[in-house]
Residue frames relative to the residue before (quaternion, step in Angstrom):
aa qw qx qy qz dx dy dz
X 1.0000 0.0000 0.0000 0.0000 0.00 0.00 0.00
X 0.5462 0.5757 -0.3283 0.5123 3.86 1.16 -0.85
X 0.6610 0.5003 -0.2731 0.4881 3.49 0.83 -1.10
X 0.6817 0.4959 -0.3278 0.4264 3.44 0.64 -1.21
X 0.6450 0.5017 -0.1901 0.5442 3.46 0.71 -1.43
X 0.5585 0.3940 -0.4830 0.5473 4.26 0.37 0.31
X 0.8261 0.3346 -0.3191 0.3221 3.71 0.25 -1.54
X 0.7431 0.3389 -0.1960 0.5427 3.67 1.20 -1.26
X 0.2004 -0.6513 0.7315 0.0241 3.91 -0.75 1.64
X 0.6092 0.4572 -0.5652 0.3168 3.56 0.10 0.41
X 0.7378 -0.5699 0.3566 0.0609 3.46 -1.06 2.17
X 0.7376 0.5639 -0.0377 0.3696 3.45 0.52 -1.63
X 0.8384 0.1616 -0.2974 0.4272 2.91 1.38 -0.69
X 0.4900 0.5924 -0.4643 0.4397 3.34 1.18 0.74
X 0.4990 0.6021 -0.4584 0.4222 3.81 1.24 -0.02
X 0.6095 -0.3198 0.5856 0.4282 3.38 -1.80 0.30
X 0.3641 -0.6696 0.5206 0.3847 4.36 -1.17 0.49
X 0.5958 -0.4002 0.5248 0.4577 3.39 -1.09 -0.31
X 0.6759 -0.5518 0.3941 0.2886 3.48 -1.11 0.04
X 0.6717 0.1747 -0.1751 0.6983 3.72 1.00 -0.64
X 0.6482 0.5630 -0.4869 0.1607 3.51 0.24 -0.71
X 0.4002 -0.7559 0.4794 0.1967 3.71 -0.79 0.69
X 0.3417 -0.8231 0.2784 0.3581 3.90 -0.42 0.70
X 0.7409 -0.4968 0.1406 0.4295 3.83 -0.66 0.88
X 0.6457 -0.5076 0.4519 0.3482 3.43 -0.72 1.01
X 0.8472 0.1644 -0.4194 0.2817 3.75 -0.05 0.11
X 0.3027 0.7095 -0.3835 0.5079 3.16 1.52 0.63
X 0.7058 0.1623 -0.3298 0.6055 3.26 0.62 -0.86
X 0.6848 0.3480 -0.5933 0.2407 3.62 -0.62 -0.09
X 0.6106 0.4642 -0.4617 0.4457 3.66 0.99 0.00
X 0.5666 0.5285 -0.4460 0.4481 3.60 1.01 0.09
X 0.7392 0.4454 -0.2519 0.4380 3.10 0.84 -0.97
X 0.6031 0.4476 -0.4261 0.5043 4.04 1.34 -0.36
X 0.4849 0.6524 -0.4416 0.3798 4.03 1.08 -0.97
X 0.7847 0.4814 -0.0305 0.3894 3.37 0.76 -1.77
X 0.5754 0.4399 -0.3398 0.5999 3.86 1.13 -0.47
X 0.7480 0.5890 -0.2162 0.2166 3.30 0.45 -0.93
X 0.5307 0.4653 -0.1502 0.6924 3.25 1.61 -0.85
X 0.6318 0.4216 -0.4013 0.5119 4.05 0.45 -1.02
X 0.5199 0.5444 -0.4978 0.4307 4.24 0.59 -1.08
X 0.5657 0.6968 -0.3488 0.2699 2.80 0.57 -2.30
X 0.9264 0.2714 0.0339 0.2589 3.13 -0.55 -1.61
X 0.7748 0.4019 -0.2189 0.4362 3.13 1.89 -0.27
X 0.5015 0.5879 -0.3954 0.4965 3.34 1.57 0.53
X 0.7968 0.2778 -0.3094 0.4384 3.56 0.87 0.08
X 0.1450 0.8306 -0.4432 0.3044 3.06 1.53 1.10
X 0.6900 0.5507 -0.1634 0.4404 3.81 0.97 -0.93
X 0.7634 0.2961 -0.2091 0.5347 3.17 1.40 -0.79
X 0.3728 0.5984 -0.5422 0.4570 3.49 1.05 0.43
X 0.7141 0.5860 -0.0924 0.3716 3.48 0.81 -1.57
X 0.8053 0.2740 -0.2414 0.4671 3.27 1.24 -0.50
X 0.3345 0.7146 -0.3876 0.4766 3.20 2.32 0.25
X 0.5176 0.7143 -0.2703 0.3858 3.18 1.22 -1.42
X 0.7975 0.2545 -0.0372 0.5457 3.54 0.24 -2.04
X 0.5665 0.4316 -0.5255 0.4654 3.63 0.62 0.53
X 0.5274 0.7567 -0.2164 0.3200 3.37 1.30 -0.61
X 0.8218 0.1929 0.0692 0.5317 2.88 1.62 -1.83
X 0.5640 0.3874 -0.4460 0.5769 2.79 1.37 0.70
X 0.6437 0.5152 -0.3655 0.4320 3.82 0.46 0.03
X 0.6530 0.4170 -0.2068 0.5974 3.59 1.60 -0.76
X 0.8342 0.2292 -0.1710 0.4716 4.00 0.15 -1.18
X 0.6983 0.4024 -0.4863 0.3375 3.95 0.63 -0.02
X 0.6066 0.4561 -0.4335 0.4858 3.69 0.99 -0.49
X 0.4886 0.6132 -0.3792 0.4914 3.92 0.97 -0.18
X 0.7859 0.1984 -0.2559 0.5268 3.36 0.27 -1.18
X 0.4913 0.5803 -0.4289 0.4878 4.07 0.68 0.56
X 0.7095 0.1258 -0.3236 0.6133 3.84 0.84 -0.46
X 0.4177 0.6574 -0.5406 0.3180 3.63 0.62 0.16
X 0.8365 0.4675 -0.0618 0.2791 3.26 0.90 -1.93
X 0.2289 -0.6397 0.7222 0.1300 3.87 -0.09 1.81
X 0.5596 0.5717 -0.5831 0.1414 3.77 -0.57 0.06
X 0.6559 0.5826 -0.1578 0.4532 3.19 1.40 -0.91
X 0.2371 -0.8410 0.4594 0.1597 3.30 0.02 1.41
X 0.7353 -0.5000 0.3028 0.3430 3.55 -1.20 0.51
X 0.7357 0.4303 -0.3519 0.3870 3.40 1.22 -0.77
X 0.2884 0.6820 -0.4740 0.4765 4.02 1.40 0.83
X 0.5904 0.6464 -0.4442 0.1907 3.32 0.78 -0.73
X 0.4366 0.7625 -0.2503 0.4065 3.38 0.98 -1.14
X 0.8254 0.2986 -0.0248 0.4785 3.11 0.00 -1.76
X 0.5570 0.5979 -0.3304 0.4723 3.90 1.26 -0.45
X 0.7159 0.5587 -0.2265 0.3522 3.46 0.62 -1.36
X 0.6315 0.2889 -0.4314 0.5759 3.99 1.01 -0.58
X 0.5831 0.5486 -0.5212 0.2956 3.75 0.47 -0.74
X 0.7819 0.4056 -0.2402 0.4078 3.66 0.70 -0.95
X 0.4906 0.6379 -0.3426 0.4848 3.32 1.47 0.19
X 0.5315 0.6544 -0.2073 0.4963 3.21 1.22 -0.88
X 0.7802 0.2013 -0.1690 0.5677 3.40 0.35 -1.87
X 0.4850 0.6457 -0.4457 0.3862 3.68 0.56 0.26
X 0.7026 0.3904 -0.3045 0.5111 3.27 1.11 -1.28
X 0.5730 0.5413 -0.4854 0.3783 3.86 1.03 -0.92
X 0.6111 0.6825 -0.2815 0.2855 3.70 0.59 -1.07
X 0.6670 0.4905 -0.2328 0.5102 2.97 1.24 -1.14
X 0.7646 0.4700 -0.2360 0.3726 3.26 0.78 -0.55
X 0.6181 0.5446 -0.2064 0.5280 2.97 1.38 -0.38
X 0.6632 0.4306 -0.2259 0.5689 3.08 1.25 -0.34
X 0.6079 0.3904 -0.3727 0.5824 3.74 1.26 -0.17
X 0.5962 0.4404 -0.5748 0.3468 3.72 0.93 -0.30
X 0.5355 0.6469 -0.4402 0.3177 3.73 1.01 -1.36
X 0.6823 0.5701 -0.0876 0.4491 3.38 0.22 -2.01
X 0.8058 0.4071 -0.2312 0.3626 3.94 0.55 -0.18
């Protein structure tokens, strides 16, 4: 504010406003660029947080809850092994598309 108040000598905008009066037009478009910018900012990498997330929890808690799980009797195995081959091969790819 010390800084601000050396470069900009214009009174008005350090006063309480008037009541109706609106503040000068380049004020607001620097409010309004300060503010878009940071909101863009922060909302265009919204999706890839989210899908960091579910790569997160599905690479960490489903192969967990597979050696976790005595329920699964031995004769599943068979039928387990292409399935996890499969998501093994998607992974990789998905993980060479990220990573490239």
């Amino acid at each position: 504010m010390a800084a601000m108040k050396a470069l900009i000598k214009k009174r008005e905008l350090y006063e309480k406003p008037r009541a109706d009066a609106p503040p000068p037009w380049w004020i607001r478009a620097l409010l309004i660029f300060t503010c878009t910018g940071p909101s863009f900012a922060h909302g265009s990498n919204g999706g890839q947080k989210g899908m960091g997330r579910i790569m997160l929890i599905l690479v960490g808690t489903v192969p967990l809850g597979y050696a976790l799980s005595h329920a699964v009797p031995d004769s599943h195995t068979p039928q387990f092994t292409p399935m996890a081959q499969v998501a093994e091969m998607q992974l990789r790819g998905s993980l060479y598309w990220l990573l490239s």
